[in-house]
C-alpha positions, 0 to 999 in steps of 0.5 A, spaced: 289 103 016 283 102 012 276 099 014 277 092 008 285 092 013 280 092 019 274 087 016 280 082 015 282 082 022 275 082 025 274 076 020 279 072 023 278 074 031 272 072 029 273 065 027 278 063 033 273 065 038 267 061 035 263 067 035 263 068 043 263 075 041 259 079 035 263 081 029 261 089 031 264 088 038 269 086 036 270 091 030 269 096 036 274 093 040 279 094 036 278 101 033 278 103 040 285 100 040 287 103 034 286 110 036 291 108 043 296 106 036 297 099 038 300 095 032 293 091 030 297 083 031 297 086 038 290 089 038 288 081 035 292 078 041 289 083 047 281 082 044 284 073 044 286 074 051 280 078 053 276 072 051 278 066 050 285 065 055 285 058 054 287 058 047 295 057 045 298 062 042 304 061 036 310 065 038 310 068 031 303 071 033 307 074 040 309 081 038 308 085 043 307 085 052 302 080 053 299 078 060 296 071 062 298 068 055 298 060 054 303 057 050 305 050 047 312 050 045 318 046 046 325 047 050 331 049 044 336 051 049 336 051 057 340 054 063 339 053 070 342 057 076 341 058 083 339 064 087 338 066 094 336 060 094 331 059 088 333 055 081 332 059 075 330 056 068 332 060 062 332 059 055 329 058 049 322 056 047 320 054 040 315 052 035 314 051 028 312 058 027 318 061 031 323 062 038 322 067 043 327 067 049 324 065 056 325 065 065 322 062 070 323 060 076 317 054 077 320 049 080 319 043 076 323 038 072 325 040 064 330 039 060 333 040 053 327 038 048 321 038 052 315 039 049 311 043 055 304 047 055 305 054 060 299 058 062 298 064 064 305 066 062 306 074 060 311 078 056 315 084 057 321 087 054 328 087 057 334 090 053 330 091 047 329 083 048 322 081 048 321 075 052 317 070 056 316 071 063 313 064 067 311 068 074 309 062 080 302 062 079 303 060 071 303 053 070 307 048 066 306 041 064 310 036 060 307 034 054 309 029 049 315 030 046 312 028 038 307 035 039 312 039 035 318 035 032 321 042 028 322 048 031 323 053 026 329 058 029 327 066 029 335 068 026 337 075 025 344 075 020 349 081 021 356 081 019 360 083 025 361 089 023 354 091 025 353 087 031 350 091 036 350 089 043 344 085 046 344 082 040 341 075 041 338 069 036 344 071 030 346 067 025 353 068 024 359 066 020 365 068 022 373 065 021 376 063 028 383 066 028 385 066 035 382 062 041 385 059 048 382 056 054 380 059 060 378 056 068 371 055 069 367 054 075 363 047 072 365 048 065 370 049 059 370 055 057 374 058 050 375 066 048 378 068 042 377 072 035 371 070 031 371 075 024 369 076 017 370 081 010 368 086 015 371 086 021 372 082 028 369 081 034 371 077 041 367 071 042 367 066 048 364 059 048 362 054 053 364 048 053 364 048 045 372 049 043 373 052 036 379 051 032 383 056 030 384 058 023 377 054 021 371 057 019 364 056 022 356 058 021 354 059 028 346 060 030 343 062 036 349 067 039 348 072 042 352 079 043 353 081 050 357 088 054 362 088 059 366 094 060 363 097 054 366 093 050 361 088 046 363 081 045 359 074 041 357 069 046 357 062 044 353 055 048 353 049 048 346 048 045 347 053 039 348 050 032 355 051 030 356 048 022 363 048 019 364 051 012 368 054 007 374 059 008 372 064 010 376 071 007 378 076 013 379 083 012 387 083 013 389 091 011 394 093 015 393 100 019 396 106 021 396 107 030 395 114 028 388 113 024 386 110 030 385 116 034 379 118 029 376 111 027 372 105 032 377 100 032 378 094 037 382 090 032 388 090 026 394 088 023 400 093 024 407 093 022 413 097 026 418 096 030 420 095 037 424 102 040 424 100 047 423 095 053 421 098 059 423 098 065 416 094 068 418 087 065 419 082 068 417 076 073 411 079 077 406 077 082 399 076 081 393 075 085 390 068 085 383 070 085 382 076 080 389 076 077 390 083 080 398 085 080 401 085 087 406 089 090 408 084 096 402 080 100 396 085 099 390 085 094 386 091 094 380 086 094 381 081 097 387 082 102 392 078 103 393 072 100 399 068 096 401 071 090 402 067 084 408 068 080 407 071 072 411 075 067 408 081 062 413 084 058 411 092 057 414 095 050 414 101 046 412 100 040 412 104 033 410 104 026 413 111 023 405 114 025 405 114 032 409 109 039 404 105 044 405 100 048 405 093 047 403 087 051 406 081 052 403 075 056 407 069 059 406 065 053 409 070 049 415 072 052 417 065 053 416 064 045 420 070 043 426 069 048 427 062 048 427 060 054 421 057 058 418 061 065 421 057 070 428 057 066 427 064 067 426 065 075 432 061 076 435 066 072 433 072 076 434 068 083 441 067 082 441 074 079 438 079 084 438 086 082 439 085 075 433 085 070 435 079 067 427 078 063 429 085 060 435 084 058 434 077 055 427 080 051 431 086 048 436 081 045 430 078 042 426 084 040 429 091 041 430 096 034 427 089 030 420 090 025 415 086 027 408 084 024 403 084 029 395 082 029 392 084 036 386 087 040 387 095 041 385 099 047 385 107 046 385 111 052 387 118 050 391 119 044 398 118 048 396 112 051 395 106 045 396 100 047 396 093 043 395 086 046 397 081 040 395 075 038 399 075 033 407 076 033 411 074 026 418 077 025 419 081 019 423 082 013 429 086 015 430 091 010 423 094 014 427 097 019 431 102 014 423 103 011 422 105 018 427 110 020 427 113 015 419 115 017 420 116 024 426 121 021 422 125 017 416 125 022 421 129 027 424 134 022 
């Protein structure tokens, strides 16, 4: 950094402490933090805070780990929890120059919208995320609502295909192509397939429900792990704008390729070699779903079992065989006949794999069509849970066999 950079620096530390400090101190200061390599939009922070506390800084101007920062901001997006006994505020702050994410755990009434002045605030790296932190001797205090009317929103635009986890404040533009409805403890919550030109990602959204096949621009998602898989997180306080269609990449994939590439979802076409022997009706947990075998959950012991139906198939493209998994939902569609109706049937008929049978009428040497989330455990366990499921031209399977033949010769 050259000594003109560095007079530009002085001269505007300078003016925001009204002369509190000479020129030559402050040049001295920052030289000797230069010499520690800090950025110099830190150094100017550090020598503000040193001298003058009670000056709000702009989000824009917070770049690295400050201590006892004061800040005007308004609350563009808010959660509130419990824990040990404690409420937890969470969020998003904004001015007109950014937004940065914020915790506290000062019990005071905010919501959505607020214009509030915090003192003595910090900030701290967490997730390679550099948020705001509220600690119990900061101070908030409500302001009015008209000191800062437009937030201009810090958004980082990705395709999905770059999307990395710990991801937050994107700008994302994506084609629904599947989603469904799950039970949630205060709110709705959907999970489904979001995707673009580039490839596909899970999303879950609370309390906004998207429409399959429609396409959307969405700003302020955030990415998260579970299981080292990364998916799109999505609340009610975020922007969401429908747009144009949006062209997804449809290419067909081979189950072979997918044992050298990092693939969690793909179109394959094949056809179905066998139904196996664990179909059927089968007994869950009603609390975290787990499959029974009588009364006795690992986890929770013994409950009342809630009764399901998945349907285990080997499924074969000419490249390779894995297996296929078919939910209740699935199954019904693909048999014709509902759940219950099908429970009757095994009751009246025990000992006979009646779900087996009645699913090999239906798919057993057939060609299918399949758009589904792929999970690689070695290269003989493949297995394709479908979101998709489209029967396809006959004359498919003899393209079939003849390339299964010519594998096994």
């Amino acid at each position: 950094m050259d000594d003109k950079e560095i007079e530009k620096y002085v001269e505007e530390i300078y003016a925001i402490l009204n002369g509190q400090i000479t020129k030559e101190e402050i040049k001295k200061l920052f030289n000797l933090w230069l010499s520690f390599h800090y950025p110099p939009d830190l150094i100017k922070q550090k020598i503000i805070q040193k001298y003058a506390p009670e000056k709000a800084m702009k989000i824009f101007d917070i770049k690295g780990e400050i201590r006892n920062l004061n800040l005007t901001a308004k609350i563009v997006s808010l959660k509130i929890n419990e824990k040990e006994g404690r409420k937890i505020a969470s969020g998003l702050l904004g001015d007109e120059t950014g937004t940065i994410p914020f915790t506290t755990s000062i019990n005071v009434s905010i919501k959505k919208g607020d214009v509030i002045r915090i003192s003595n605030a910090y900030t701290s790296t967490f997730n390679n995320v550099l948020r705001l932190y509220i600690p119990s001797n900061g101070k908030i205090e409500k302001l009015d609502e008209k000191m800062i009317e437009n937030v201009k929103y810090s958004l980082n635009s990705y395709t999905i295909d770059k999307l990395q986890k710990n991801f937050r404040n994107l700008d994302i533009k994506g084609k629904v192509l599947y989603i469904e409805e799950k039970n949630g403890k205060s709110k709705k919550r959907y999970t489904g397939l979001i995707a673009d030109e580039t490839g596909a990602i899970q999303f879950t959204s609370w309390g906004r429900k998207l429409e399959a096949g429609k396409s959307y621009r969405i700003k302020g998602a955030y990415v998260r792990e579970f299981k080292d898989k990364i998916s799109l997180n999505i609340d009610e306080n975020m922007e969401i704008t429908p747009i144009e269609d949006i062209e997804v990449n449809e290419n067909y994939l081979n189950l072979i390729d997918l044992l050298n590439k990092n693939v969690q979802f793909g179109n394959f076409e094949g056809v179905v070699i066998d139904v196996r022997d664990d179909t059927g009706i089968i007994a869950r947990c009603p609390i975290c779903g787990r499959t029974l075998k009588g009364r006795e959950c690992p986890e929770h012991g013994e409950v009342t079992p809630v009764n399901d139906m998945i349907g285990k198939l080997t499924f074969d493209d000419g490249t390779l065989a894995c297996t296929l998994i078919l939910n209740k939902s699935q199954m019904e569609d693909i048999i014709g006949k509902s759940f219950d109706d099908l429970v009757k049937l095994v009751i009246s008929a025990p000992g006979i794999p009646i779900v087996k049978e009645e699913l090999e009428k239906k798919v057993l040497f057939k060609p299918f069509s399949i758009f589904g989330r792929i999970s690689i455990k070695d290269s003989n366990r493949i297995i394709l849970y479908p979101y998709q499921i489209n029967s396809i031209e006959e004359s498919y399977v003899k393209k079939m066999k003849e390339n299964i033949q010519g594998m096994l010769q």
